[in-house]
N, C-alpha and C positions, 0 to 999 in steps of 0.2 A: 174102133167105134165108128160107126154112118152116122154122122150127121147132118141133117138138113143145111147146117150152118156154116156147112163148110161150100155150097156152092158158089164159086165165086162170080159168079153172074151177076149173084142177088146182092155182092156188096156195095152200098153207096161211098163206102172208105174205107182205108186199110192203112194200115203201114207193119214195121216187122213182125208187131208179136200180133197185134188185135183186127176183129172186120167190124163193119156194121151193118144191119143189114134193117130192112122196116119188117115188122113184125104181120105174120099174115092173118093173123087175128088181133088186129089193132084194139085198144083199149079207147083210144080217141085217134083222130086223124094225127098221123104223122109218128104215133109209137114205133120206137126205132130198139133194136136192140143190138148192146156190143158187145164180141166173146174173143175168147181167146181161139187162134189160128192152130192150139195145140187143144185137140179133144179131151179135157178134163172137164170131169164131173161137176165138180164145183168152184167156185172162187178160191175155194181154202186149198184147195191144191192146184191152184197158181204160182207160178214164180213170183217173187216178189216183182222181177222186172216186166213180167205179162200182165202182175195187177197193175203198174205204172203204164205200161202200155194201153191199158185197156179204160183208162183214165181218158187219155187225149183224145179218141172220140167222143167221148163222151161228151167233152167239153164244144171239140169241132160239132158233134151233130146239135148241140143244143144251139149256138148260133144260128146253126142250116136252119131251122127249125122257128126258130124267132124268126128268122124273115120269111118263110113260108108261108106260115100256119097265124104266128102272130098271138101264140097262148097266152093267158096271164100268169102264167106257173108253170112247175116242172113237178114229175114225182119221177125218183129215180131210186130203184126196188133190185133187190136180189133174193131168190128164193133161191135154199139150198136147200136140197132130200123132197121126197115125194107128197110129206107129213107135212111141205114146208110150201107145195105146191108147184114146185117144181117139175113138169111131163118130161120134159128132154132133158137128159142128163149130158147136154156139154154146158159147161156155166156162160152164164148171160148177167148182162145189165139191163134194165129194162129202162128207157129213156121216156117218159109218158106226158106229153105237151096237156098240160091242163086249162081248162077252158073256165071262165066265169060261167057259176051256175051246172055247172059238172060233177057230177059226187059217185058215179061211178068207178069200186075200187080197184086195183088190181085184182081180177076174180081166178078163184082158183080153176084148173086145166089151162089157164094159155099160157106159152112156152112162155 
């Protein structure tokens, strides 16, 4: 599988199993997304230890993220299958800083 997700350029973090990288069709400033470093499809065919992996960014980017951006909220989303809106088939977490007054949802096409 090519995936975009695998360039490690664009990642802000990493460690064995998971990256993260900022999402290039942001939902709000600072949408960050974290996947597994092994090209699968979706979450459900993750290891159990790549889903624990893929945990701790999550957690580190949302700090990053409070001191950045300074959201009132978080929305953290997984779309699995195409029905599910899902465009790129390697699995992703989608980390989305929410803002007061924001109601813009996860919309269907962005990875």
């Amino acid at each position: 599988m090519d995936s975009p997700f695998l360039d490690r350029s664009l990642w802000i973090t990493d460690n064995v199993c998971a990256a993260a990288i900022r999402d290039v069709n942001p939902v709000s400033p600072g949408h960050t997304l974290i996947v597994p470093k092994r090209p699968v499809p979706s979450i459900f065919d993750c290891t159990h230890a790549e889903v624990l992996s893929i945990w701790l960014p999550v957690e580190e980017c949302k700090w990053a993220l409070d001191a950045e951006f300074k959201p009132q909220g978080h929305h953290v989303g997984i779309n699995c299958g195409a029905d599910a809106g899902q465009p790129i088939f390697h699995a992703h977490v989608h980390l989305v800083p929410r803002y007061r007054g924001d109601h813009s949802p996860l919309r269907r096409g962005t990875a």
